[in-house]
N, C-alpha and C positions, 0 to 999 in steps of 0.2 A: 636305407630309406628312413628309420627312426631317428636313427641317426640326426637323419636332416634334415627331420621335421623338427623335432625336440631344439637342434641347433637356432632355424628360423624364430622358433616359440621364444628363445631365451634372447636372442636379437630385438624382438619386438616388444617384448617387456623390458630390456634394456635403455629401449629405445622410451618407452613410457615414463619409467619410471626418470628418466636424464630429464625427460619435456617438465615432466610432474617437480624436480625438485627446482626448475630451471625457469618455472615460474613462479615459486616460493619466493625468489628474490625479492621483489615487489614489496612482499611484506615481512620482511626479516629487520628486523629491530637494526638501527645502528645509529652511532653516537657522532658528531660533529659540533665543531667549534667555525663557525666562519667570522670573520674580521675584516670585513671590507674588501669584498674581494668580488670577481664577475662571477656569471653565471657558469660560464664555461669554465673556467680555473676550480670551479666547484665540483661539477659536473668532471672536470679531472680528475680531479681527489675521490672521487665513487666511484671512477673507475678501477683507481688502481687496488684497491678496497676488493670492492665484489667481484673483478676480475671477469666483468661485463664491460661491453663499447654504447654508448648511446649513440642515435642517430638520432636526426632532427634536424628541421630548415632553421638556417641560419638568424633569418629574421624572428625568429622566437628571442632572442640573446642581445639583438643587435640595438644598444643604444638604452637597455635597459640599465638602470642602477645596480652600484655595488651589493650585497649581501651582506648581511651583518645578522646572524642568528645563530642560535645555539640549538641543538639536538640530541636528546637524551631518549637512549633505548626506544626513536621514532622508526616508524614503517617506512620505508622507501618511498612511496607512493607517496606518505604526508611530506615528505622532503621534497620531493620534486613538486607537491602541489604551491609549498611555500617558494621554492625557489621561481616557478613559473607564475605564479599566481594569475593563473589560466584555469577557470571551472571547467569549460571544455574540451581539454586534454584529455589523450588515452594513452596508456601507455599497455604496450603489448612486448614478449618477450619472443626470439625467432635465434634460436639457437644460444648460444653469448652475444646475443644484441639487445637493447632494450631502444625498442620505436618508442618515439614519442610525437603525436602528430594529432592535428585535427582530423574527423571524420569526414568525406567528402560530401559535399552538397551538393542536395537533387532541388534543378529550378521548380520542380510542378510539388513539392511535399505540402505546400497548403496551398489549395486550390478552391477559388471563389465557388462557393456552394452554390449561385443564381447557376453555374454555364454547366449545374452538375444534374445529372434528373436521379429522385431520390423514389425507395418506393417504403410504405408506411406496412409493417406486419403489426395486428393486435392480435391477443388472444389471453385464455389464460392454459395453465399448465396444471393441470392434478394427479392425484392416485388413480390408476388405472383400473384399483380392485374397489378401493373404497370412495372412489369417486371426490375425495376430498384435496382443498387446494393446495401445493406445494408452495410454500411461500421462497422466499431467494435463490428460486431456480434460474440458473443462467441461460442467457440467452447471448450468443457469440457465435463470428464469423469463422471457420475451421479454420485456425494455428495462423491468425491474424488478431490484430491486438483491440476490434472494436466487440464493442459487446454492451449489454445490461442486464438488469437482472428482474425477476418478478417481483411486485409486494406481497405484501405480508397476505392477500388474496388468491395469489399464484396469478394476479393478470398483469399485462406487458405492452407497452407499446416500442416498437423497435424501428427506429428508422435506417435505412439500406440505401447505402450509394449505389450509383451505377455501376462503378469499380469492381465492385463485388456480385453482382447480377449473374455472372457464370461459378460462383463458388458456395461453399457448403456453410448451410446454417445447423449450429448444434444445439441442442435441449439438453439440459445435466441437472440433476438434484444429487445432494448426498444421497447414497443408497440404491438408487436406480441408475437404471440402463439408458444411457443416453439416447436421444434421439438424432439422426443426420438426416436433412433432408436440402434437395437439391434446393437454392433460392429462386431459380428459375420458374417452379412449379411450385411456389407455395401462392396460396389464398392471400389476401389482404385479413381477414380473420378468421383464427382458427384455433381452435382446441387441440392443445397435446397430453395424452395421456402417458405418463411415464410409467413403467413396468418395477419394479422390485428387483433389486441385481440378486441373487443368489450367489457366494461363493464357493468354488469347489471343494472338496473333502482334500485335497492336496496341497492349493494354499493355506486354508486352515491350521493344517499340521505344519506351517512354518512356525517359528517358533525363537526368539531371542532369547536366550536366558539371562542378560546383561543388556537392558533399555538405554541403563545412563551411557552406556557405551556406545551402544546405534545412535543416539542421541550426538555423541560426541564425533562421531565421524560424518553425522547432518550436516554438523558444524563447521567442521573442517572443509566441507566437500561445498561451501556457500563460494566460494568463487570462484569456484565451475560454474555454479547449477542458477548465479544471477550475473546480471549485466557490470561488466568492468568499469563500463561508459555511462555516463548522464543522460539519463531520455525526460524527454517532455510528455505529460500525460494529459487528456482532457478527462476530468472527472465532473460529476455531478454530486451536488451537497444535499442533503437534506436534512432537518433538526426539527422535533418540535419538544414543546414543553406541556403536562398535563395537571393540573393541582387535583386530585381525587380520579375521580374519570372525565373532567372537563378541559377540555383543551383551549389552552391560554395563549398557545404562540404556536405559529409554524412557519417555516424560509427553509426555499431552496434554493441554490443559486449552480451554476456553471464556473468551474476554475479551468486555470492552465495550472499545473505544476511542475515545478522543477526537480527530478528526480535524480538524487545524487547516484554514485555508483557503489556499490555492491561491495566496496574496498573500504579500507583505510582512504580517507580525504578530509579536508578540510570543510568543504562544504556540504550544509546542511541544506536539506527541501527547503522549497520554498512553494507559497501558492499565492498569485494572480486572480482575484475578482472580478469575472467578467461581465455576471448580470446576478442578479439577486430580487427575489420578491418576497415579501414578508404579511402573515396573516396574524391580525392579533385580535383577542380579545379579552384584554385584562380592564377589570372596574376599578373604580375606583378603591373599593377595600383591598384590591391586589398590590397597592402601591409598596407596601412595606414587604416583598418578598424580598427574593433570596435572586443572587445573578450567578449563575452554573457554569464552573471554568471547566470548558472541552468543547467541541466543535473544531472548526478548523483544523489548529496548533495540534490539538488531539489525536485525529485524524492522521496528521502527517509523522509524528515520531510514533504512533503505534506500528510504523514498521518494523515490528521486532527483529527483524534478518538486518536493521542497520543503525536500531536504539537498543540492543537486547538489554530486557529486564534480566536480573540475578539466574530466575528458572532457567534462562537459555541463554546463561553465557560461561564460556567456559570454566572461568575461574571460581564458578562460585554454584556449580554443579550440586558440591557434597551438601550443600543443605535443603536439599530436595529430595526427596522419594520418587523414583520411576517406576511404572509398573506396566510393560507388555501387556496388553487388551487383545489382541489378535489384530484381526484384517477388516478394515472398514473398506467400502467403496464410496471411491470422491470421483466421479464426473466417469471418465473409463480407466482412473487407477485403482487398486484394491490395494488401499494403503496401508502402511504400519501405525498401528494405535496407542500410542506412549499416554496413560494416563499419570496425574504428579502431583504432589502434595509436601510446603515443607517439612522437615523432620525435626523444627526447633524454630523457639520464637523468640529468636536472638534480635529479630528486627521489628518496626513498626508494623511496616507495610509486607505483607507476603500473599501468596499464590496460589491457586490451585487449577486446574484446568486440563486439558487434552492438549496432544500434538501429535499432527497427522503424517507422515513422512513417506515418501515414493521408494520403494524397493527397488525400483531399475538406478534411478540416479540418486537414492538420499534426499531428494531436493524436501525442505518442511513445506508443505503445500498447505497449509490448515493451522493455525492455535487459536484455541478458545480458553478464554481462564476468567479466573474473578479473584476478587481484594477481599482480602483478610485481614483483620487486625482487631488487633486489641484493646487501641485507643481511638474510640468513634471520633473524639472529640479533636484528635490530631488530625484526625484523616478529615473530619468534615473541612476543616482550614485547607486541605491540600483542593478542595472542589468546590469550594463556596467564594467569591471573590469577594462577597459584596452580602451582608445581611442587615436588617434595622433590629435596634436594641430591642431586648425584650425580645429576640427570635433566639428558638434553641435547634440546634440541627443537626438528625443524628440519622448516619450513614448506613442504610437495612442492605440495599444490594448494588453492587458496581463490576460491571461482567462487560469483556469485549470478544471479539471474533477479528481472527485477520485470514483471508484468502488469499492465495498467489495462482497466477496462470501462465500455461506456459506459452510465452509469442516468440517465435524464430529462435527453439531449441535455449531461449533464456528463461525464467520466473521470475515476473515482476508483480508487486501489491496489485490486487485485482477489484478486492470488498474489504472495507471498516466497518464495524457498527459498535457502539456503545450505549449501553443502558447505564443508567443513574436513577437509584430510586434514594428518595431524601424524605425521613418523617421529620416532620416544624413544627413545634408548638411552639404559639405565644404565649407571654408571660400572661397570669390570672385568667387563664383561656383552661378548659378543661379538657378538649376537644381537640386532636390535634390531626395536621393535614398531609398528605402522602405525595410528594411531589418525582413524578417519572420526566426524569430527559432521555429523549431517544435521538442519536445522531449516525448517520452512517455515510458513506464516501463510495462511487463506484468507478471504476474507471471507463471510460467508451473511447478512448483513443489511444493512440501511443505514437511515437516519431521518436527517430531517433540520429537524425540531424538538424542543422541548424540549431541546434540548443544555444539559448542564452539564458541567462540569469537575469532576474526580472531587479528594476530597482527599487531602491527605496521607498518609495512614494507608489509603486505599484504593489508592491509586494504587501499580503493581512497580515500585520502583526504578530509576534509571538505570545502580547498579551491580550490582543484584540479579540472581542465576542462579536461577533456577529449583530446582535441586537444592539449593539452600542453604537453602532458604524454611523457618524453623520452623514446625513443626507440632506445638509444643504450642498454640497458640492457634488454630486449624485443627480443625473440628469434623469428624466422618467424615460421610459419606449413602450411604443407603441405594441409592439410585435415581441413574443417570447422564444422560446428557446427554438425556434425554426429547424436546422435541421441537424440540431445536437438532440444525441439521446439523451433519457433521464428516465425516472421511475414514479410509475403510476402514485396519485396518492390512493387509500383505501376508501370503502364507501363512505366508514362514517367521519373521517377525515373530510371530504367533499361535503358531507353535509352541512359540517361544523361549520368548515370557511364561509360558506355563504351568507354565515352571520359577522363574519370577519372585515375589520377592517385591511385594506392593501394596498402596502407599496409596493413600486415594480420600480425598483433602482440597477445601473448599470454602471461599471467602471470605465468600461470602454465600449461607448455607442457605438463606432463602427468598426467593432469588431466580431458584433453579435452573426452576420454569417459568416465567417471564417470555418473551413473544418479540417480538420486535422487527420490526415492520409498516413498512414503507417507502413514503415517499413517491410 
């Protein structure tokens, strides 16, 4: 009977480990010369190579141009992205076969928001001992992709399709015990007290004696633990800008993104402007500031799981320090606590920060870091786009945060946020002014058919600021973010605006009720 249990165990892990190397392929390096030649004579030629079959409808190949490219030590995946150059391709491996196919489409995945009834939760979310507010506590639909998050008050306003009217809403802060509670039976407003997670004397005693190593198999373990395939995201933006404690600018607006895949690809995110309002209030002495590159562009390759900075990328590991922290609790994981620092200032720009990582599946669910460097004056160029002469600008603090969550057994980017603190003194000035940008990105939807790739003309800029954006071609509305979520401002945020001038600009008027239904 051990016998042939042991027997079955060694089958099974057989059997894993054949799946595990069998979808390596994907991304194993290989080298091609093509010369004019079809897609399918190509598609020949890797076959007999990796000793895999593609499958695929014929109309993918038919009638398309020759090939004429070269490939040095590329990922599978980038070869076929060039050979098809099709964004929304997936490619899946099913023994010795490698599928390649579109995702099927569902007619109802974005459904006019008027024929939908919505129901509105406000509240806020604090300490249950010390009564005080939890600031970017999540608020999300249980192991669906919509959500928000609290300000910096702990208060929320959440809006809820009917879709979801028979399923769970959850409450999560770092460090506390979540909350579930039915949507059916919740108030329209309402106070959640979060409790203190405690963890037990037995997790505790886990124990890595090699970070950079658990580190390194996070790494590896990133295309299981995210999406193969391109999803579209609905996210809400927010930015403002402060010169001391006076708040000089604030915009938030509503995107669609295009979210690449979790692979090797060629295509990078992109983000779609759907509505934007701007508050300002700079004098006339403000004219000769400073324009702050991040926003947007910022936002979108702060995905470190698919822009990795040096800290977390495999090759360039050795010049960092790891150091095992124990068990932190994120949402209901009690996660591994990789804290890091480099071990040498061979470079301008370096690191320091946390990373938070899932013991069931490795997935990095969490990194917080900040910029280091040695040469203010280099680094202020990499964030200043734009200053008037006679401004000097020198770089105190720049710190980000990235969250992932997990929707239908994948982790995708959940929260951005970026601080930028910048001292300026002007020339013959003795006095000098402390300038905070504060921007962060949330996500309130996800899909993960029908993806397209937005174009040209639709798509912000990689060098575009937000505050730059003409608004003569930018039609005004009426009516704001109807029944997209987004995030509270704070009190004295609300106060300030009031003395603010505002625009309420849109890129696409009739799109503003559109909502975005998750797989």
């Amino acid at each position: 009977m051990l016998k042939k249990t042991l027997g079955t165990l060694f089958l099974i892990l057989l059997f894993l480990l054949s799946f595990a190397q069998d979808k390596d392929v994907l991304f194993s390096p290989l080298n091609y010369n093509f010369k004019g030649i079809s897609i399918d004579s190509a598609l020949n030629l890797i076959e007999k190579d990796i000793e895999f079959y593609f499958i695929y409808d014929a109309d993918l190949v038919t009638n398309k141009p020759t090939i004429k490219a070269n490939f040095t030590n590329c990922p599978l995946t980038i070869i076929l992205d060039s050979l098809f150059k099709n964004p929304v391709l997936n490619y899946s491996v099913i023994q010795k076969q490698i599928v390649i196919f579109k995702e099927k489409t569902s007619k109802n995945i974005i459904k006019d928001a008027i024929s939908l009834k919505h129901k509105t939760v406000t509240g806020c979310i604090m300490d249950s001992l010390s009564k005080e507010p939890l600031p970017y506590s999540s608020i999300s639909i249980l192991n669906k992709g919509t959500g928000t998050i609290s300000n910096l008050e702990g208060k929320f306003s959440f809006i809820i399709s009917e879709i979801y009217f028979s399923d769970t809403l959850v409450i999560s802060h770092l460090g506390f015990k979540p909350i579930l509670v039915k949507i059916s039976e919740l108030d329209e407003n309402i106070t959640f007290k979060l409790q203190e997670k405690t963890i037990s004397l037995q997790e505790i005693l886990i124990r890595w004696t090699d970070p950079r190593e658990l580190l390194k198999r996070a790494l590896k373990a990133v295309k299981e633990n995210y999406p193969d395939n391109p999803q579209q995201l609905r996210a809400f933006y927010r930015e403002s800008l402060q010169r001391n404690d006076k708040y000089m600018l604030y915009l938030e607006g509503l995107l669609d993104v295009y979210k690449g895949a979790y692979r090797p690809t060629l295509y990078q995110d992109q983000a779609k402007l759907l509505q934007l309002r701007k508050f300002t209030n700079i004098q006339t002495s403000d004219t000769i500031l400073i324009k702050l590159q991040g926003g947007i562009d910022a936002s979108l390759t702060l995905d470190l799981l698919r822009n990795p900075l040096n800290f977390i990328r495999l090759s360039t590991l050795e010049n960092y320090d790891y150091l095992y922290s124990g068990i932190e609790s994120i949402g209901d994981i009690n996660a591994h606590t990789i804290k890091f620092k480099p071990n040498s200032n061979n470079e301008d720009n370096l690191y320091e920060g946390t990373i938070h990582i899932d013991p069931a599946s490795l997935a990095i669910i969490r990194i917080r870091f900040k910029l280091i460097t040695q040469n203010g004056r280099k680094l202020a160029k990499d964030f200043v786009t734009n200053s008037s002469p006679g401004i000097k600008v020198i770089p105190k603090n720049i710190e980000y945060a990235i969250s992932y969550k997990k929707i239908n057994n994948k982790y995708t980017i959940s929260h951005i946020t970026g601080e930028l603190v910048l001292k300026v003194k002007r020339k013959n000035k003795l006095l000098s002014s402390n300038y905070n940008m504060r921007f962060e990105m949330i996500t309130t939807d996800a899909k993960t058919t029908d993806i397209q790739r937005f174009t040209s003309n639709e798509k912000v800029k990689s060098h575009q600021i937000l505050t730059d954006i003409d608004v003569s071609y930018i039609e005004n509305i009426n009516q704001y973010w109807g029944i997209n979520n987004f995030i509270l401002p704070e009190s004295d945020l609300i106060k300030a605006l009031n003395k603010f001038k505002i625009e309420e600009l849109t890129y696409c008027p009739n799109k503003e009720n559109s909502e975005v239904i998750p797989q």
